[in-house]
C-alpha positions as CSV (number, residue, x, y, z in Angstrom):
1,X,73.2,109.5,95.6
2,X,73.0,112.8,96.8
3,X,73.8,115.2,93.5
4,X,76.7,118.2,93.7
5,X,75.2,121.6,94.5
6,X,76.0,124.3,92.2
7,X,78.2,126.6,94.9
8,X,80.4,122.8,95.3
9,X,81.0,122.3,91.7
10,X,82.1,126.2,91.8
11,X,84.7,125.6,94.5
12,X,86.0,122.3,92.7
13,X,86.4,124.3,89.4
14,X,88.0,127.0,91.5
15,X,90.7,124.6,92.7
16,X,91.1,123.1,89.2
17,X,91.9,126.9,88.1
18,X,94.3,128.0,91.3
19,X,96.2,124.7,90.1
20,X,96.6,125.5,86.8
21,X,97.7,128.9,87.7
22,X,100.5,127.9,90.0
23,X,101.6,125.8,87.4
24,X,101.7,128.6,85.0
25,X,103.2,130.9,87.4
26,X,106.2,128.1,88.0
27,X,106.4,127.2,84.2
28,X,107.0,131.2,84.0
29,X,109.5,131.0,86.6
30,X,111.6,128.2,84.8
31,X,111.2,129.8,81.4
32,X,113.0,133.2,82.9
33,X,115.5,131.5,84.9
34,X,116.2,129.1,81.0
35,X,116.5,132.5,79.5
36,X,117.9,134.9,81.4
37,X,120.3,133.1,83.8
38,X,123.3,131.5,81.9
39,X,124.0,129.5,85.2
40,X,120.7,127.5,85.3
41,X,121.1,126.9,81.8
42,X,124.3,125.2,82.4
43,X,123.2,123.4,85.6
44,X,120.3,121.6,83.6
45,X,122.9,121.0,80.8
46,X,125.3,119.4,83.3
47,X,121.6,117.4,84.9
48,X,121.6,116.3,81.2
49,X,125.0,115.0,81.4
50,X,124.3,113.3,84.5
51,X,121.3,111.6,83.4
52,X,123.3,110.6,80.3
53,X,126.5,108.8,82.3
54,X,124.1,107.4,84.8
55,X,122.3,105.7,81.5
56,X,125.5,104.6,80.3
57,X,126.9,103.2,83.3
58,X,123.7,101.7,84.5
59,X,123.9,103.1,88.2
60,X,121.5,102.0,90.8
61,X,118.4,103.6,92.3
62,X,119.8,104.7,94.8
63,X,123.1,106.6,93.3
64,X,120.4,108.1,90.5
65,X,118.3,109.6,93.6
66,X,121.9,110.8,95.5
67,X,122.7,112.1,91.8
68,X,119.4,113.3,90.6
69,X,119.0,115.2,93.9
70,X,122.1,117.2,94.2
71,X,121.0,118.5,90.6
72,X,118.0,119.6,91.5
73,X,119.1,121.0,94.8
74,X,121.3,123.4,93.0
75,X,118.4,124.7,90.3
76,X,115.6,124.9,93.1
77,X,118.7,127.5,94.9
78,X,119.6,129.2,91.8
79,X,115.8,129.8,91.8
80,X,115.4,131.3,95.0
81,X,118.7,133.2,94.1
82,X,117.1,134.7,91.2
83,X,113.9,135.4,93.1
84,X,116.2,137.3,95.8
85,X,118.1,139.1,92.9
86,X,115.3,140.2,91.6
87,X,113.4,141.8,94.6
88,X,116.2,143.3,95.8
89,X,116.4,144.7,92.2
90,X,113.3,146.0,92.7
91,X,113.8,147.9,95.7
92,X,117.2,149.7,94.7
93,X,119.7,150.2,91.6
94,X,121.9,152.1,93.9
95,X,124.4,150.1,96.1
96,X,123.7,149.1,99.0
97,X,125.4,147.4,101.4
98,X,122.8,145.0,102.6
99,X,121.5,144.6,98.7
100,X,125.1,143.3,98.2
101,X,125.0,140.8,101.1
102,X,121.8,139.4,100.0
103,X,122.7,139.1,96.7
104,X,126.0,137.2,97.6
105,X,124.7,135.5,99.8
106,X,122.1,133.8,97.7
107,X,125.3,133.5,94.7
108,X,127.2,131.6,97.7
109,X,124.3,129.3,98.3
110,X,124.9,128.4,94.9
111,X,128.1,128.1,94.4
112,X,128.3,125.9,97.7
113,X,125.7,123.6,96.4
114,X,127.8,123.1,92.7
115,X,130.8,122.5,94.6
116,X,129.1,119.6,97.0
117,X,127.0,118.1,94.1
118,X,129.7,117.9,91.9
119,X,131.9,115.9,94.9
120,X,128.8,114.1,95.3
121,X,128.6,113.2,91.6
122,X,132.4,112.3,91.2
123,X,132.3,110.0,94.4
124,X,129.1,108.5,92.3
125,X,131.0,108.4,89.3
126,X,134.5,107.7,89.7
127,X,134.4,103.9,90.3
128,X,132.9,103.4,87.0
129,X,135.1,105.9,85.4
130,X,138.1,103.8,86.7
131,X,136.8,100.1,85.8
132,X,135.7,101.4,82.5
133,X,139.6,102.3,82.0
134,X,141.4,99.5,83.8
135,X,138.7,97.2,81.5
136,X,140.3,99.3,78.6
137,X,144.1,98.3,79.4
């Protein structure tokens, strides 16, 4: 058994480190977005609800990855929003008309993925909502 050379282990430590990094980096990200942008917070609070009703109503795995995914689609956009915000930001204060279009733009992507996740979520949803109150009459 042939024994690691010193310049291997160095690269395999390197790409331990670069890892952890990138996760720091994206734990950063998160943390900002948590903090700073009201709308993320309440997209994971509505995920949260989500998670809860699909617990409750016992969906199948297939509804929780439809569900679960149209979530998540809208925080990985309202991350790239931010990001787009945010480097626009950094290039002008002043208006602009193509800072505004980039910046709407990126709100629009959005808003257009909150308004298809949350038709996604009620056509999810719905039939247990109505058995659950034609059980209750």
């Amino acid at each position: 058994m042939k024994m690691k050379e010193p310049e291997d282990f160095k690269k395999e430590v390197g790409l331990v480190r670069n890892f952890l990094n990138k996760c720091k980096y994206s734990y950063q990200g998160l943390k900002y977005c948590f903090e700073n942008e009201s709308s993320f917070l309440l997209v994971a609070l509505c995920s949260c609800l989500i998670i809860i009703l699909g617990i409750v109503f016992d969906i199948d795995f297939l509804e929780w990855v439809i569900s679960f995914g149209s979530m998540a689609l809208i925080m990985i956009i309202e991350l790239i929003n931010t990001a787009i915000e945010a480097t626009v930001d950094m290039f002008t204060h002043e208006y602009n008309e193509y800072a505004k279009i980039a910046k709407d733009c990126g709100s629009a992507a959005t808003g257009v993925m909150s308004v298809l996740a949350t038709i996604v979520n009620m056509i999810i949803f719905a039939p247990y909502f109505i058995k659950l109150f034609v059980d209750m009459f």
